[in-house]
C-alpha positions in Angstrom: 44.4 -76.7 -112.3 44.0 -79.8 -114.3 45.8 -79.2 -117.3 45.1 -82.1 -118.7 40.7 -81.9 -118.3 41.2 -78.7 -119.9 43.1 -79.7 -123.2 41.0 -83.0 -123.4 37.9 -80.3 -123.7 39.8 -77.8 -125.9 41.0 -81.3 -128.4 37.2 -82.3 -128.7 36.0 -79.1 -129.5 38.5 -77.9 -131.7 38.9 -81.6 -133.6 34.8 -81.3 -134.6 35.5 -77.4 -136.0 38.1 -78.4 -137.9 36.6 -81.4 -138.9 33.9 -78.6 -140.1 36.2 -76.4 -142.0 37.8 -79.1 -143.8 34.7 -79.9 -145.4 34.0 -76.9 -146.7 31.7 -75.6 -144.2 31.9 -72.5 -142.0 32.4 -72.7 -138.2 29.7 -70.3 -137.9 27.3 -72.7 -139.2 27.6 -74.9 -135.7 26.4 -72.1 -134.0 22.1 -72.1 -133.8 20.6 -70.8 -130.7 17.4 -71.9 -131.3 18.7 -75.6 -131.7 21.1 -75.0 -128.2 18.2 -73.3 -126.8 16.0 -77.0 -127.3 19.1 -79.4 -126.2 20.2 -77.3 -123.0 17.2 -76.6 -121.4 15.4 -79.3 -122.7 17.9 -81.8 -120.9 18.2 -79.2 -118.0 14.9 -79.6 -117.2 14.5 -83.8 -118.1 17.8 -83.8 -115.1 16.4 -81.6 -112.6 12.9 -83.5 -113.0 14.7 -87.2 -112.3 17.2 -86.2 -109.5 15.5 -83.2 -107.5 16.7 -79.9 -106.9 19.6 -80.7 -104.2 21.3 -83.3 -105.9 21.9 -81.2 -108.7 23.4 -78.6 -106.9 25.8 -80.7 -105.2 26.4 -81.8 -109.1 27.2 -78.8 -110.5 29.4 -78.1 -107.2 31.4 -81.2 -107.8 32.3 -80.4 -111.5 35.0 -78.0 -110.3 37.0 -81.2 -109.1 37.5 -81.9 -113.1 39.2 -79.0 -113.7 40.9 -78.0 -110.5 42.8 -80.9 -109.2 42.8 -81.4 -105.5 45.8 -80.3 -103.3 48.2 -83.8 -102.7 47.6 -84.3 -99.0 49.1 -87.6 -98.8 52.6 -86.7 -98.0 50.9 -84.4 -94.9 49.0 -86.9 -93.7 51.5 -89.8 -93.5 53.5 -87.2 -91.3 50.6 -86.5 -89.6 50.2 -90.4 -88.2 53.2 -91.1 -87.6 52.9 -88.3 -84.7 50.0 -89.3 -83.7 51.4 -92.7 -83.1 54.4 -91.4 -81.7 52.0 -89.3 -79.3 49.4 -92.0 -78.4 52.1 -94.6 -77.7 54.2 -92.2 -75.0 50.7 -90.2 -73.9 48.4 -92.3 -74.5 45.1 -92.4 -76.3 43.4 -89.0 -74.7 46.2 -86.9 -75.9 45.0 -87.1 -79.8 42.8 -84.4 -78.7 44.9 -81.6 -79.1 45.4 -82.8 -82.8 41.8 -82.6 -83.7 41.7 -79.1 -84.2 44.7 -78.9 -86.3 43.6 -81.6 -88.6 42.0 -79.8 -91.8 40.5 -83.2 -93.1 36.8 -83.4 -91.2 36.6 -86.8 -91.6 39.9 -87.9 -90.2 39.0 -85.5 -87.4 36.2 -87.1 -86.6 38.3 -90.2 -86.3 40.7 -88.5 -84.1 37.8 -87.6 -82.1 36.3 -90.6 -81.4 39.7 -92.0 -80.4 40.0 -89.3 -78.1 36.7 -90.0 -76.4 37.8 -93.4 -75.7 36.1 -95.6 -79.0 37.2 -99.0 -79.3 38.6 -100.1 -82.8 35.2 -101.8 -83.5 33.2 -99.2 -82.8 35.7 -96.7 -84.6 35.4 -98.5 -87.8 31.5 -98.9 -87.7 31.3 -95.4 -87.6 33.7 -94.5 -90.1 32.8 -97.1 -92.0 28.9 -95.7 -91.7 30.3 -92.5 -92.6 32.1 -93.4 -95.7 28.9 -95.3 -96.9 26.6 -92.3 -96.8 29.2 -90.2 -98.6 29.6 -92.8 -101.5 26.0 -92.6 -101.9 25.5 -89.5 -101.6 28.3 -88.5 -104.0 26.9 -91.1 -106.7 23.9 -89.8 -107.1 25.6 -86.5 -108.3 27.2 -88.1 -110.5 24.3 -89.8 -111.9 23.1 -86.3 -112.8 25.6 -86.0 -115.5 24.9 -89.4 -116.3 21.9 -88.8 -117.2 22.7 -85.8 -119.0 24.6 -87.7 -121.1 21.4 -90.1 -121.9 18.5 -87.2 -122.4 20.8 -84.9 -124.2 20.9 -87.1 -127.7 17.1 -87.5 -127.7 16.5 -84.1 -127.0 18.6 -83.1 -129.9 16.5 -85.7 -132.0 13.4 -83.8 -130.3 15.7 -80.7 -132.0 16.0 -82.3 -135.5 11.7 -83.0 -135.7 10.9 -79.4 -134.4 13.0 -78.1 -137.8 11.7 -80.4 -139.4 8.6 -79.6 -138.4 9.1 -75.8 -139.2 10.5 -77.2 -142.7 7.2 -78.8 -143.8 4.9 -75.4 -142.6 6.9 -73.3 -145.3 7.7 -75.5 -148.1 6.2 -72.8 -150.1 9.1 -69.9 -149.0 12.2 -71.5 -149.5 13.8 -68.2 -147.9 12.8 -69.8 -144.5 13.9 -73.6 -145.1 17.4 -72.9 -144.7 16.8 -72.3 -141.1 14.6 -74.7 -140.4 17.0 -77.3 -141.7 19.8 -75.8 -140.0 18.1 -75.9 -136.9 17.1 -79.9 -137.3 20.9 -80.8 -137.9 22.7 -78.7 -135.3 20.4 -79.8 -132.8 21.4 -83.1 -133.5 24.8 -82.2 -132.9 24.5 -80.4 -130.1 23.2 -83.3 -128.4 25.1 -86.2 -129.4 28.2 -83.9 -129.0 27.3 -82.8 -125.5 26.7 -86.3 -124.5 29.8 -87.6 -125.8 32.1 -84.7 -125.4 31.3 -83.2 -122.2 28.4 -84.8 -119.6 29.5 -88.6 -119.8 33.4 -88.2 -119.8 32.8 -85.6 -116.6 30.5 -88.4 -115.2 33.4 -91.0 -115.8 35.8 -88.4 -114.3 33.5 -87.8 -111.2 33.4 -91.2 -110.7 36.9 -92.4 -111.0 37.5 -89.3 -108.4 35.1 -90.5 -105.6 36.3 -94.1 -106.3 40.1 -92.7 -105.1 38.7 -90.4 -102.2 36.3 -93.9 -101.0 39.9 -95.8 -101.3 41.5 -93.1 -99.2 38.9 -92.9 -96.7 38.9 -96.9 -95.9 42.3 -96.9 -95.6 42.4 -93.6 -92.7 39.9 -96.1 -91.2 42.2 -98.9 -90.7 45.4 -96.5 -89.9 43.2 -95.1 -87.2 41.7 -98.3 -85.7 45.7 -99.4 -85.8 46.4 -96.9 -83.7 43.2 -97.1 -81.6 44.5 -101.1 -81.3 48.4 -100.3 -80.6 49.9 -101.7 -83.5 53.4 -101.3 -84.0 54.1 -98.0 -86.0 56.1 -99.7 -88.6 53.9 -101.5 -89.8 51.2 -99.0 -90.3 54.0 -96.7 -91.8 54.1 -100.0 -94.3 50.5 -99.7 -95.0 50.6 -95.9 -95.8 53.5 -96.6 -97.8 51.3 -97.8 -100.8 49.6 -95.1 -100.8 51.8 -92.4 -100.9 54.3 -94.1 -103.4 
């Protein structure tokens, strides 16, 4: 679990109902369904229109990585080469085979599986290299979902705040009923500047600082591999995983 995601959330949220309470107000007063109601679905349904119905699932799929932190795997898989160096350079290339199925990683398995079949390092790397390219974009255009959350969200609440307002101009004459309507113009405001700002963009940066370490880690499995595939001296490719373990 990441600790850290989780107080960042709690902080924001906590900072704008105290902010609330300090003024005077009541914390009760941030909460209008009608206005949540207009910014959620509203920006729901301006997301799923832009990016189609399958890259928003993989979105909402990926937003568990901000929360729950991905097991360290580097430490295994420095171990892990240096065997399969050890093995390829006393068996030779064939015998990666029987480490394919062992390796929990699918893309370094397909790696291992090329190697096995007798790829060269060229053609090992345009492969990989292929591979990593589709993930990338694949990946990005999930996160451009809750990018674009984060730009809809603050119009939408503005859509909010003329929709109360709009309900405060029909009954100017019972002031019973303005209080809502007014209540429902400002919170919607809120809710969609503060969803923007608090939640959908920093996730987005999150995402994107994530698939920019997993798109580093890949490239360098790639050379490791085509090292192997090439016969370099295990030292030094022990020197290039150093780096990235430290």
């Amino acid at each position: 679990m990441d600790w850290g995601s989780l107080a960042g959330l709690a902080l924001a949220l906590a900072g704008i109902v105290a902010g609330q309470l300090l003024e005077g107000g009541h914390a009760g007063s941030l909460l209008q369904p009608a206005a949540f109601l207009i910014v959620a679905v509203g920006t729901l349904g301006a997301v799923l229109l832009q990016s189609g119905w399958p890259v928003f699932l993989r979105a909402m799929r990926m937003t568990r990585h901000v929360f729950v932190s991905a097991p360290d795997e580097h430490a295994r898989l420095a171990s892990a080469v240096m065997l399969w160096c050890a093995s390829a350079r006393r068996e030779g290339l064939l015998s990666l085979e029987r480490f394919c199925e062992r390796e929990t990683d699918l893309f370094v398995r397909k790696g291992l599986h090329l190697i096995a079949d007798g790829a060269d390092a060229e053609r090992l790397r345009m492969v990989l290299e292929q591979d990593i390219t589709i993930y990338e974009r694949r990946e990005r255009a999930a996160v451009r979902v809750w990018e674009s959350a984060g730009g809809y969200a603050p119009t939408v609440g503005i859509l909010g705040a003329v929709l109360g307002l709009i309900q405060v101009m029909e009954n100017l004459g019972d002031p019973a009923r303005l209080g809502a309507g007014i209540a429902v113009a400002f919170v919607a405001t809120v809710y969609g500047v503060g969803l923007a700002n608090l939640v959908f963009l920093p996730v987005a940066g999150k995402l994107k600082s994530l698939l920019q370490t997993e798109v580093g880690r890949r490239e360098l499995m790639v050379d490791v591999l085509c090292g192997i595939t090439s016969g370099e001296n295990s030292m030094l490719i022990a020197d290039r995983l150093a780096g990235w373990t430290a």
